[in-house]
N, C-alpha and C positions, 0 to 999 in steps of 0.2 A: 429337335430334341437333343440332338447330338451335342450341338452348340449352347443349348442351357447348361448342358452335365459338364463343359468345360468350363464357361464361366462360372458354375456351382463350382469348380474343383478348385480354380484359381482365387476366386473370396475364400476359400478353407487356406488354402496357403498362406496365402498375404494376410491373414489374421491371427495365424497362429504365432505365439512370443515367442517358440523359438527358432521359427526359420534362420538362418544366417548366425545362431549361437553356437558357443560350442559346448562339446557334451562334458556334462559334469560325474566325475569319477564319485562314486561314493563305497568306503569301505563295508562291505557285512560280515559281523562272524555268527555262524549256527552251531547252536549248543542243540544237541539230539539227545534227552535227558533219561540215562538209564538206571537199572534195576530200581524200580518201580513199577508196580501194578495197580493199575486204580477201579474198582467194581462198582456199576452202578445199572440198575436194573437187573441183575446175576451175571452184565456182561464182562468180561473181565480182560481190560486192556493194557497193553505194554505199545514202546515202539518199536519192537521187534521188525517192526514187516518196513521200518525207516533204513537207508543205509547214507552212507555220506556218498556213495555213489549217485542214488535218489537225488539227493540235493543238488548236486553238481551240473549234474546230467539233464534234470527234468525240471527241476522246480525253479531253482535258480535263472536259468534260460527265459522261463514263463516269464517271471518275473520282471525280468529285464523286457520283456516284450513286451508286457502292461505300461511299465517305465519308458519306453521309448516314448512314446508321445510327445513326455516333456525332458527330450534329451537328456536324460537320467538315467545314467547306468551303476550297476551296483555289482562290487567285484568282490568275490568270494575272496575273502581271505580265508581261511579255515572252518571246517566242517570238527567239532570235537565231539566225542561220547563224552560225555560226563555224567559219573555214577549223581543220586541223589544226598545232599546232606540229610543222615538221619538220627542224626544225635550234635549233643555239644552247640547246642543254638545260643549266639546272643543276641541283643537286644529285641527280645520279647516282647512285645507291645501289652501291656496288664488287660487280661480275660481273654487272652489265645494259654490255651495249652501248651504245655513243653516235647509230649511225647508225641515221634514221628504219624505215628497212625491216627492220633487224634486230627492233629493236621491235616492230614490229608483228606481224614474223613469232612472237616470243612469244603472241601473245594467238590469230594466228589454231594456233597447234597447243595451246595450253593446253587440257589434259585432265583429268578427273577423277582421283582417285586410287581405289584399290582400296576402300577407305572411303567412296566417295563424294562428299570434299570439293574441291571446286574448285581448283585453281591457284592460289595467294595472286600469281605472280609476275607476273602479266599486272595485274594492278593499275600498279604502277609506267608502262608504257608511256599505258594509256591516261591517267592522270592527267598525264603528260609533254606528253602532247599535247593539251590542254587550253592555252589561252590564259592565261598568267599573270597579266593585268588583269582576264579576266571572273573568276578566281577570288575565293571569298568571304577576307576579307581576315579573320586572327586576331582584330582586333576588333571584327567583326560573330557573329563564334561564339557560337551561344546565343541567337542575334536570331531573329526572328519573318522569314526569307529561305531558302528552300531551294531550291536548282539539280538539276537533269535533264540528263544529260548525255548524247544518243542517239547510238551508233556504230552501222555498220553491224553487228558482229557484238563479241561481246566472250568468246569464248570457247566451245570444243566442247559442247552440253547445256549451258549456262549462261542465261540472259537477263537477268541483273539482278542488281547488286551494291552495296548500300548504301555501299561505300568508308568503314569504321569504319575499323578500325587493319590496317595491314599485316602479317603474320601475322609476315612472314621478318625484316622490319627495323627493326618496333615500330614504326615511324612514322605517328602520323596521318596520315590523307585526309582528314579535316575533311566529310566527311559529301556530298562530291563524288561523288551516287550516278551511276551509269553502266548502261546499258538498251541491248538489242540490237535492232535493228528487223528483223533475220536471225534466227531461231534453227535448233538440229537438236536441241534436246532431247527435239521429241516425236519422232524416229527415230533418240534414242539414239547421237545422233554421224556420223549420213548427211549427204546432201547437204542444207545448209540452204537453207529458204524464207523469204520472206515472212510476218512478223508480221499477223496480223489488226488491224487498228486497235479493234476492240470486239466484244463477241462479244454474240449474241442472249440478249434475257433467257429465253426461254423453255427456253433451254439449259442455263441458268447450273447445274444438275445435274447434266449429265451433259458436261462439257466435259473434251476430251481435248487441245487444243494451249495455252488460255490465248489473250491477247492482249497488245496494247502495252497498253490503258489496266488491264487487271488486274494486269501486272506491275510499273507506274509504281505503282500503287496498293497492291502486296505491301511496292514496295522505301521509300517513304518512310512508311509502316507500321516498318519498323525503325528511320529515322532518328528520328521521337517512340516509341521507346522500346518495341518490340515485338519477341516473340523467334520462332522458328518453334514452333508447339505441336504436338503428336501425336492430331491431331482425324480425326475421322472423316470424310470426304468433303467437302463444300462449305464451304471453312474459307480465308478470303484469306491467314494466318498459316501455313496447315499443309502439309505434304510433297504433296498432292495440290492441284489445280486447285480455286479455291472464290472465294467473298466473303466470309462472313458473319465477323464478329468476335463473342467471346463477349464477356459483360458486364465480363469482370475485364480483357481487354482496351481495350475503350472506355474503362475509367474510368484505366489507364494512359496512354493516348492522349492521352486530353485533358489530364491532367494535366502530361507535356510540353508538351502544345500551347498551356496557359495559361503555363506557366513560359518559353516562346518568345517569345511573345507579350507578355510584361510583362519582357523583359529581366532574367529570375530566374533564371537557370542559372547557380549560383554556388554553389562553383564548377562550371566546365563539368563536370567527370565525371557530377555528377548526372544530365545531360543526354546524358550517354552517349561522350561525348569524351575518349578516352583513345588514349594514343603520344605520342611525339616529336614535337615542330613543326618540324624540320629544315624541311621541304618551304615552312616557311609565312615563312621568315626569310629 
């Protein structure tokens, strides 16, 4: 028995892409999105209970421990508060509202559809409300810099949305991923809770709500280049609660991850950049 679990351990070695590679640094900056309250069921959420310590300390760490697998590490550059834009909006997309509350009231009733897929329309608000100066600038697109952007809640049964291309207006989000620190997905649309900041390893099987640092870790998984797969159980890519990334993923990964990092996304679609830049002019 002894002797199968070493041979089992030595084929896991010798298969995996990155033995013998070396790690690849990737930049992240966490936007922690203040004074805003979002209410939905009477509950009434802020990120108050978030610190840039939290991040630092607890979630970031996780994070990189999901990432290790596929020698992918991701280095805090900065943790920012940044208050909500709530006035002076431009480019508006025609049949979104102008005023802040209406806004938001989008995201907080955004619902699944019969299919399953999320709301394309509540993207617009929250990307509104984002601070126009901390946004990543068209010519840093394709650079080795990627932003987190935590709301209190970003939709019913949602937690986390890479912000590709907007479904309803074609237009780029330029990869402004967006993270809820509220969810109700795991009660299917009830009264939301509090996000876990990390969930126990010894869990990591049999996990039924997820966390902030597994979904931080799902959602910039898509921005280098990962799609959802139809995997069996503990899978960070698949329809259920997981980590593990399979071999044909990592070696996708990284392969954004180096094209990131040496300013090689060119053109950007390679990199997965597609829509309109209205939003970026």
């Amino acid at each position: 028995m002894k002797h199968l679990l070493l041979i089992l351990i030595s084929f896991l070695l010798l298969s995996s892409p990155v033995i013998g590679q070396e790690t690849l640094n990737l930049k992240l900056h966490v936007h922690i999105m203040r004074d805003i309250e979002m209410k939905v069921h009477g509950e009434i959420m802020t990120n108050d209970h978030i610190s840039k310590a939290n991040i630092a300390n607890e979630v970031l760490p996780e994070v990189n421990r999901i990432w290790s697998q596929a020698n992918i590490n991701w280095e805090l550059v900065g943790v920012y508060n940044e208050d909500v834009v709530k006035k002076g909006y431009r480019q508006i997309p025609a049949g979104y509202p102008k005023n802040y509350k209406k806004l938001k009231n989008i995201v907080e009733k955004a619902r699944r559809d019969s299919s399953g897929k999320s709301d394309p329309r509540r993207q617009i608000p929250l990307f509104l409300f984002m601070q126009p100066g901390n946004r990543i600038k068209p010519s840093e697109f394709g650079q080795n810099n990627f932003h987190v952007y935590l709301y209190p809640f970003i939709g019913n049964t949602s937690q986390g949305n890479a912000m590709r291309k907007h479904k309803d207006t074609g237009n780029s989000l330029g990869f402004h991923t967006v993270v809820g620190t509220w969810t109700n997905k795991h009660n299917k649309g009830g009264i939301p809770e509090k996000f876990k900041l990390v969930e126990d390893w010894e869990k990591w099987t049999k996990i039924k709500r997820g966390s902030l640092s597994r979904t931080i870790a799902h959602e910039i998984g898509h921005v280098i280049g990962l799609r959802h797969n139809r995997c069996e159980g503990n899978c960070l890519m698949g329809p259920k609660h997981g980590y593990k990334l399979t071999n044909k993923q990592i070696r996708r990964a990284r392969n954004i991850a180096k094209k990131r990092i040496t300013n090689n996304c060119k053109p950007l679609k390679i990199c997965g950049y597609k829509g309109k830049m209205k939003f970026f002019k």
